[in-house]
C-alpha positions in Angstrom: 55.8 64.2 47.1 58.8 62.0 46.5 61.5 61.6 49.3 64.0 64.3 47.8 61.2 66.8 47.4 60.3 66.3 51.2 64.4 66.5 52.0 64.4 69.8 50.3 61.3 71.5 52.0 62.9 70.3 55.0 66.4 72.0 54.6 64.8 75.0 53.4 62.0 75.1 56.1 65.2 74.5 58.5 67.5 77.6 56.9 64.5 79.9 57.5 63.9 79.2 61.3 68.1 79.2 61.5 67.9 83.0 59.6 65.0 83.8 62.2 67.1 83.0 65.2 69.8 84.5 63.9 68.0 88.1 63.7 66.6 87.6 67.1 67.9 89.5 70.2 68.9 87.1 72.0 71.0 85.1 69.3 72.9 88.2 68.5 73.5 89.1 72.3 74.9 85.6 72.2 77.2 85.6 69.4 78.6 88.7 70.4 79.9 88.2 74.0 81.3 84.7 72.2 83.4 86.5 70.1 84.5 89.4 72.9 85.5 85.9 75.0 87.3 84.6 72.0 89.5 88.2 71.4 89.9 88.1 74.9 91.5 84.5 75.6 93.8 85.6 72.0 94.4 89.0 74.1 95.9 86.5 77.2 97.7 83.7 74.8 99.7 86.8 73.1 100.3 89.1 75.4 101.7 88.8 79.1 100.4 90.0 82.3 102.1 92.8 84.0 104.4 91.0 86.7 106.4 92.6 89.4 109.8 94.3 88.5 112.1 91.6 90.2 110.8 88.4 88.7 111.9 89.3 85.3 115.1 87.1 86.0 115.4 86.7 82.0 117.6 89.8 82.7 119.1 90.2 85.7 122.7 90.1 85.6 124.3 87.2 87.6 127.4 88.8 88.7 129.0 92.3 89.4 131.2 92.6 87.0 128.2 91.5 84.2 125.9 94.3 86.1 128.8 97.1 85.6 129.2 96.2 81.8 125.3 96.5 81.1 124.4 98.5 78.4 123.9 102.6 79.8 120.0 102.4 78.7 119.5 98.9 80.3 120.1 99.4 83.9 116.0 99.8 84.1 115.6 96.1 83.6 117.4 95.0 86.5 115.0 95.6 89.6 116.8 97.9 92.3 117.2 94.9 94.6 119.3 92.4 92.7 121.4 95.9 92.0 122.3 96.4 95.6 122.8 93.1 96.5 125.6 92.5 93.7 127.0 95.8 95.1 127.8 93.8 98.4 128.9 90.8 96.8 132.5 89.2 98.3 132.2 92.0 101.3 131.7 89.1 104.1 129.4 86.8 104.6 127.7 84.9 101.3 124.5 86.1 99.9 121.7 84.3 99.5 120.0 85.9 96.5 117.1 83.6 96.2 116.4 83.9 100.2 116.7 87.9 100.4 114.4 88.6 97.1 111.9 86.3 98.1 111.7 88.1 101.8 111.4 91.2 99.9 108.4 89.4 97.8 106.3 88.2 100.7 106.7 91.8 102.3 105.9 93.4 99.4 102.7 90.9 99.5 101.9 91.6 103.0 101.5 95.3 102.3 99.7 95.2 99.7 97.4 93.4 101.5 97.1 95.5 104.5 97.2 98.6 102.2 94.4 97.4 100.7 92.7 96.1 103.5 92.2 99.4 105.3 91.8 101.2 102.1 88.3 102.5 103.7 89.8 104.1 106.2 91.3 106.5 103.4 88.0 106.6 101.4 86.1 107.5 104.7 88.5 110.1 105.8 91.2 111.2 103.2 91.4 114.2 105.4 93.5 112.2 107.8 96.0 111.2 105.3 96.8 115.0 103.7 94.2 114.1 100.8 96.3 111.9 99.4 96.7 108.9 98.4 100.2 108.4 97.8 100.9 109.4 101.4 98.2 106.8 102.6 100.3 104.3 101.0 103.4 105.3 102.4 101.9 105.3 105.8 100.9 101.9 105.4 104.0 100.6 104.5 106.1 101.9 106.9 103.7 100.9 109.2 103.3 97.2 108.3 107.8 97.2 108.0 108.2 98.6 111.8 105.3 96.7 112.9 105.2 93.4 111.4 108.6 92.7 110.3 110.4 95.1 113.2 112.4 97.3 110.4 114.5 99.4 112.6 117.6 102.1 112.5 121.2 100.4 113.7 121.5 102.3 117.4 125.1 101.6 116.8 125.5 103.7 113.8 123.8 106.5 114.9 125.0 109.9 115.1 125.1 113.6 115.2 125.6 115.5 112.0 128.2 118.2 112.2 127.2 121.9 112.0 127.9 124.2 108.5 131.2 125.3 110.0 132.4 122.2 110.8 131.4 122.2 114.5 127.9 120.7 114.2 124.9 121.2 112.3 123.4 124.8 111.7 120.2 125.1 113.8 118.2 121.7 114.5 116.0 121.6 111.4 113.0 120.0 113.4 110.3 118.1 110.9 106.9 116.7 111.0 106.3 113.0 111.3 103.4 110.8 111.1 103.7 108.2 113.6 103.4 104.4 112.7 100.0 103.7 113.8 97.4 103.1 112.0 94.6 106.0 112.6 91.9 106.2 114.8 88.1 107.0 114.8 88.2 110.2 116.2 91.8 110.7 116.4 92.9 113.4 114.0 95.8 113.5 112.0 97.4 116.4 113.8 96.7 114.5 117.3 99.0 112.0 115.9 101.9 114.4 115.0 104.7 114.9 117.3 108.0 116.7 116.2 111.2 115.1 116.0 115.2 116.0 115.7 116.6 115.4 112.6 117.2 111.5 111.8 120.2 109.5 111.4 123.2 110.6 108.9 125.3 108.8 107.1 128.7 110.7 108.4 130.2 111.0 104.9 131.7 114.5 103.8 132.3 115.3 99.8 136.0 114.1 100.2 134.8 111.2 101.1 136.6 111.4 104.7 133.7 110.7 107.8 132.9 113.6 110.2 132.5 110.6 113.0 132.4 107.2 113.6 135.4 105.6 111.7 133.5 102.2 112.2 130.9 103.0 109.7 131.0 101.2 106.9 133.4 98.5 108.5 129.9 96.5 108.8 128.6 96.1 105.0 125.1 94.5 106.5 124.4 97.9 107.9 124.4 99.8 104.7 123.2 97.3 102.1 119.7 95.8 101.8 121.4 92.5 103.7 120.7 93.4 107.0 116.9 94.8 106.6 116.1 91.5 104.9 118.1 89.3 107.4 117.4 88.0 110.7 118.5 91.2 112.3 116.4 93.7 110.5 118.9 96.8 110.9 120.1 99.4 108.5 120.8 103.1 108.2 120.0 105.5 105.7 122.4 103.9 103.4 120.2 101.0 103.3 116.7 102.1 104.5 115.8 104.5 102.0 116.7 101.9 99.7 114.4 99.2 100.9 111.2 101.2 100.8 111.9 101.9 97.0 112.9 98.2 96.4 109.2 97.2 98.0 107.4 100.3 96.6 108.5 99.7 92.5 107.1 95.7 93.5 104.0 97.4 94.0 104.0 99.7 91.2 104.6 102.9 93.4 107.0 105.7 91.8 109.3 105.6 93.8 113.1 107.2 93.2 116.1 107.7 95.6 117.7 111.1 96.2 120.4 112.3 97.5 121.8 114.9 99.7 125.2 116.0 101.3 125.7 112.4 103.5 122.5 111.2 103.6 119.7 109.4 100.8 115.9 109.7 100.9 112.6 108.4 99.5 110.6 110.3 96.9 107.3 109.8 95.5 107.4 111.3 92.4 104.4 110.9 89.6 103.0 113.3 87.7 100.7 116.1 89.7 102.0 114.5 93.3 105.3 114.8 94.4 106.5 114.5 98.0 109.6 113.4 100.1 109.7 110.7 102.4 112.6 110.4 105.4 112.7 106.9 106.1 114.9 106.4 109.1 112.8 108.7 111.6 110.2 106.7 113.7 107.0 107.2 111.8 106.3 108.6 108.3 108.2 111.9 108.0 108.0 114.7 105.2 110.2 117.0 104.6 110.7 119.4 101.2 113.6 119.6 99.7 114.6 122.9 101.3 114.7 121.2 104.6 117.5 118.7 103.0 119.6 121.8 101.5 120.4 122.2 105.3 120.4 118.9 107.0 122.1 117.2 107.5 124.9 119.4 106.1 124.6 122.8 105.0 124.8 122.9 100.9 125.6 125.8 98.9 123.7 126.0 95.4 127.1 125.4 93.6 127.7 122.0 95.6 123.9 121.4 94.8 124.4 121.7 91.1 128.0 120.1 91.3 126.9 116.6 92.9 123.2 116.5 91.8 122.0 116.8 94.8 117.7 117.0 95.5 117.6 115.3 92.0 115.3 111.6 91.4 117.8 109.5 90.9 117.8 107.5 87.2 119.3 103.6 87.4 122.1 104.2 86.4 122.3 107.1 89.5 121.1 104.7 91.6 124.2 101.9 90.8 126.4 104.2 91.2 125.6 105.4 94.7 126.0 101.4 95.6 129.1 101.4 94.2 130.2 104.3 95.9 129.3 102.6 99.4 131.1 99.3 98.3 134.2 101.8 98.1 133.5 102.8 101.3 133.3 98.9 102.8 136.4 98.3 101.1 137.8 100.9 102.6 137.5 100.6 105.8 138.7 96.9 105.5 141.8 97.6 104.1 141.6 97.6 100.6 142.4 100.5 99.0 143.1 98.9 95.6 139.7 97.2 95.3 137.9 100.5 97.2 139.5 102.6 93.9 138.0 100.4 91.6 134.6 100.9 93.3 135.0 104.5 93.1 136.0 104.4 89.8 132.9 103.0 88.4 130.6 105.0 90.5 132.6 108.2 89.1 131.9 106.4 85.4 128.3 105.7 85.6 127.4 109.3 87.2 130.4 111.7 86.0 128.6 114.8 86.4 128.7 114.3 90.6 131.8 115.6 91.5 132.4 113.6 94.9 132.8 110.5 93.1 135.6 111.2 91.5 137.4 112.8 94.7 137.0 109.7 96.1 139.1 108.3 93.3 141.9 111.1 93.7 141.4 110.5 97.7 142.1 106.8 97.7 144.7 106.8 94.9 146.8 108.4 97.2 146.6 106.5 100.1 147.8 103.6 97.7 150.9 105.7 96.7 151.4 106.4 100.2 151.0 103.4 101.6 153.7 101.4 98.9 156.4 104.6 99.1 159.5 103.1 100.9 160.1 104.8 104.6 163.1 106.9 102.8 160.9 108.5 100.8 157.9 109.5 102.7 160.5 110.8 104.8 161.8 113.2 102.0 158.4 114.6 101.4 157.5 115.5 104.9 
């Protein structure tokens, strides 16, 4: 047999032990997890990894004036954080965007990893956390804030909501409220109940005119997300509420603001679980939304349905609460002009709540009263 004869048996005895192999097992188990690796490092060079709501800067709005002119379906790409911040811009002292998002990061980090460090606890015993997971969560990061990073109310903005008829509040309205500790073995859930007074109010009435404590809003690190992620770690419910759904949409949670007569609330609201949380108690409180149609004011079902009250708040909602308490800051440090243009675009990002836009009417007022010449106020008393 010549050398090309040889050559030929060769390549033909060599494509028959390559078909053989091929048809084996092993070769096919081989070839296919090569071409599931292959799809899936396409999969990663095409398509991005899901990445927390407030690092998306491609779309966050620089300034406040940029933030109000965003289009009305687009206020869901900028992350509730860089939202209240702008809100508080040019109130006092600079802010340090960079600084307070990245605190909010690391906390966000930190409770995720505690969350999911005792996770056991609520696979051992969900019993101990109402059988549900959501509230687990919620336990854990209100824990890990008061705890670890000493999250706490402003004593000096505390107060006593008045009653329904204008005296002080109608009955007490006592609530249920998990304290912040982490559970025990052999320490039941109700063992670690105590009940509590009503918590703290922001003193605003519908006209926009506060039941007590003129001081309020005179300190615009007390109700914006400043002060909890400054050195200080104070807010109120202007501001507290606001944190826990800043930290709980970084971790995926569904978490929306609400709003009642003077006062805004957590709510965990997903499909087939829904549940309030009070955020400026000590400990985890729940309360339904009855509870909030009587504290901390009394509302009547037409005020209810007037000001969208009890109702998750949608982005654009949301804004236009901050906005409402920039007025407020303004305010109360003399600047009624500015405070009306603050009213003004809450009133124009949520027309259907009524308060906004007596707030408007309210301020306006003082303006034309305060430029009328002596001679004339005098004439209209």
């Amino acid at each position: 047999m010549n050398i090309r004869a040889r050559n030929i048996v060769s390549l033909v005895s060599m494509d028959l032990r390559f078909k053989n192999l091929l048809s084996s097992p092993t070769c096919v188990t081989i070839i296919f997890s090569a071409v599931l690796l292959a799809c899936a490092q396409i999969y990663q060079r095409t398509v991005q990894p899901h990445q927390p709501h407030s690092s998306r800067s491609a779309r966050i709005p620089p300034l406040l004036s940029i933030l109000l002119r965003t289009p009305t379906g687009s206020f869901s790409t900028v992350p509730i954080t860089r939202m209240n911040l702008l809100c508080a811009t040019q109130l006092g002292k600079e802010i340090d965007f960079t600084q307070n998002e990245s605190t909010l990061r690391t906390w966000s980090q930190r409770i995720k990893s505690e969350t999911d460090r005792h996770f056991y606890r609520f696979r051992q015993h969900p019993d101990q956390f109402e059988n549900s997971e959501g509230f687990y969560r919620m336990l854990m990061m209100s824990v890990v804030l008061a705890e670890d990073f000493k999250i706490h109310y402003a004593d000096e903005r505390k107060s006593s909501p008045l009653p329904s008829d204008g005296r002080g509040i109608k009955g007490e309205g006592m609530g249920l409220t998990l304290l912040t500790s982490l559970p025990l073995p052999g320490v039941s859930l109700s063992q670690r109940m105590e009940r509590v007074g009503p918590p703290s109010v922001v003193l605003l009435t519908e006209e926009g005119v506060r039941a007590q404590d003129d001081n309020f809003f005179s300190e615009p690190d007390y109700v914006f997300l400043t002060g909890l992620l400054g050195p200080e770690r104070k807010g109120t419910c202007s501001s507290m509420p606001v944190l826990y759904v800043a930290i709980g949409r970084e971790l995926g949670y569904p978490l929306k603001l609400v709003t009642t007569k003077g006062h805004l609330f957590v709510r965990w609201d997903a499909p087939g679980e829904r549940f309030n949380i009070e955020a400026t108690t000590r400990g985890l409180s729940r309360f339904d939304d009855e509870y909030y149609r009587h504290w901390p004011f009394e509302i009547t079902p037409a005020e209810e349905q007037a000001e969208g009250y009890l109702k998750s708040l949608t982005p654009q909602g949301e804004l236009a609460v901050f906005m409402s308490i920039r007025g407020m800051c303004l305010k109360d440090a003399g600047k009624p002009v500015q405070a009306s243009e603050a009213f003004a675009a809450a009133a124009h990002l949520a027309p259907n709540c009524a308060s906004y836009q007596k707030l408007v009417n309210l301020t306006k007022n003082q303006i034309v009263s305060k430029t009328q010449p002596p001679s004339s106020k005098g004439q209209n008393l």
